[in-house]
C-alpha positions in Angstrom: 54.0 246.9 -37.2 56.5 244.5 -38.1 55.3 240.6 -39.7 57.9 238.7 -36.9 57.8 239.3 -33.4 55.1 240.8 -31.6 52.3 241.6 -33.6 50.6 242.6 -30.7 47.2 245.5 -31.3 45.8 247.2 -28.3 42.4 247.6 -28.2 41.0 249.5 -25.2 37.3 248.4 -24.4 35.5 250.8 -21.8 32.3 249.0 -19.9 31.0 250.2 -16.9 31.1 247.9 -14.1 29.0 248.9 -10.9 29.9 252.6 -12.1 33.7 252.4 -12.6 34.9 252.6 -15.6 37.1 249.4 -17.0 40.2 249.1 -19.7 40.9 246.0 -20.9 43.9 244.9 -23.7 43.3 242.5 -25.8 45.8 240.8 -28.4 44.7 240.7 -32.2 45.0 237.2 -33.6 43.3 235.8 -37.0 41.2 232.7 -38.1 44.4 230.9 -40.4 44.6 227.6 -41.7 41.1 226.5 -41.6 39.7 224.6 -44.5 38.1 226.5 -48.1 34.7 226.8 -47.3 35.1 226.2 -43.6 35.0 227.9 -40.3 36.6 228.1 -36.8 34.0 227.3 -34.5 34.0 229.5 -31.3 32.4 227.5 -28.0 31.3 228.7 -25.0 34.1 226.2 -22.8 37.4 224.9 -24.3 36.4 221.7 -25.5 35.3 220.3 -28.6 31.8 219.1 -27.5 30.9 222.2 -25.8 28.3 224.9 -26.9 29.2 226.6 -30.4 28.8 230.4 -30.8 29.4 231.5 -33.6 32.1 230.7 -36.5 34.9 232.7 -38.0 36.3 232.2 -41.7 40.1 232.6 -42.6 41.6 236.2 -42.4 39.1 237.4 -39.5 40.6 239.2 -36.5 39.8 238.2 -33.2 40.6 239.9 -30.5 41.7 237.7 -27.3 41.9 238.0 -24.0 45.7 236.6 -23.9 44.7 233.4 -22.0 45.0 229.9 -23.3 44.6 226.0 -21.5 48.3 224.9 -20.3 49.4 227.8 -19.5 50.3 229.6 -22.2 49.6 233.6 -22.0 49.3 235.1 -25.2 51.5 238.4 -23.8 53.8 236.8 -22.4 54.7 235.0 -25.8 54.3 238.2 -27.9 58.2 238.9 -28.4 58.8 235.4 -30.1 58.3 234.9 -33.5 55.2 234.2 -35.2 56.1 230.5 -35.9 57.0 230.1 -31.9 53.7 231.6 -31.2 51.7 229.4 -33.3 53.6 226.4 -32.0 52.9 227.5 -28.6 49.1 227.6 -28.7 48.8 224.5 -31.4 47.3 222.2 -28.8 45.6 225.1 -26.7 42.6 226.7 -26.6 42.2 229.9 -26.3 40.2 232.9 -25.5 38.5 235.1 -27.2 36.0 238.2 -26.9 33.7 238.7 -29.2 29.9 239.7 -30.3 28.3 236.5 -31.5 25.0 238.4 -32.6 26.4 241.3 -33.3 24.3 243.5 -30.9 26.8 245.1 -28.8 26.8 242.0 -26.2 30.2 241.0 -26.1 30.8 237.5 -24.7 33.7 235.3 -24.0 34.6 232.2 -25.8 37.1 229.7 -27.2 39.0 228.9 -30.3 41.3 226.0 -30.9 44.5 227.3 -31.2 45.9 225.1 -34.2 43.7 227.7 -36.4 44.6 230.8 -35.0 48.4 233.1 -35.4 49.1 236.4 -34.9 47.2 239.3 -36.7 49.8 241.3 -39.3 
């Protein structure tokens, strides 16, 4: 994959859902930018006060869903360069699926999108 543009990975996640089998893609994004020793807090709602998850330290991978607040679809941005990505989702929040507790219940959730850029 090349470092500008779309650095887009396609995972395929296969649930069953009332006995039909599902595909989902999902864009691969990474925890950047958050402070040493910190971590990106992932809430249940896009808003500061809400629920926290879990937390993420620089360098993980998430893997989002592609949708952000105002708008902004993380697909549809894919093809512009990493710096026009991040300044598209700096004041967004953003989507994410992920397994909190690590036991193979994946959840959704969000991540403020001043600490997130696309995964090399």
């Amino acid at each position: 994959m090349k470092k500008s543009g779309s650095l887009i990975a396609v995972a395929l996640l296969l649930s069953l859902a009332g006995g039909q089998a599902q595909a989902t893609v999902f864009a691969a994004w990474q925890v950047t930018g958050v402070s040493w020793g910190d971590t990106l807090n992932v809430r249940k709602y896009p808003a500061n006060h809400s629920q926290k998850q879990t937390a993420y330290p620089n360098g993980t991978v998430l893997q989002m869903t592609g949708r952000c607040t105002g708008g902004v679809d993380l697909f549809d941005i894919a093809r512009q360069s990493e710096w026009r990505q991040k300044q598209a989702v700096r004041y967004s929040w953003c989507e994410v699926w992920h397994d909190p507790r690590r036991n193979g219940q994946f959840v959704t959730g969000w991540v403020y999108g001043r600490y997130i850029a696309p995964a090399d």
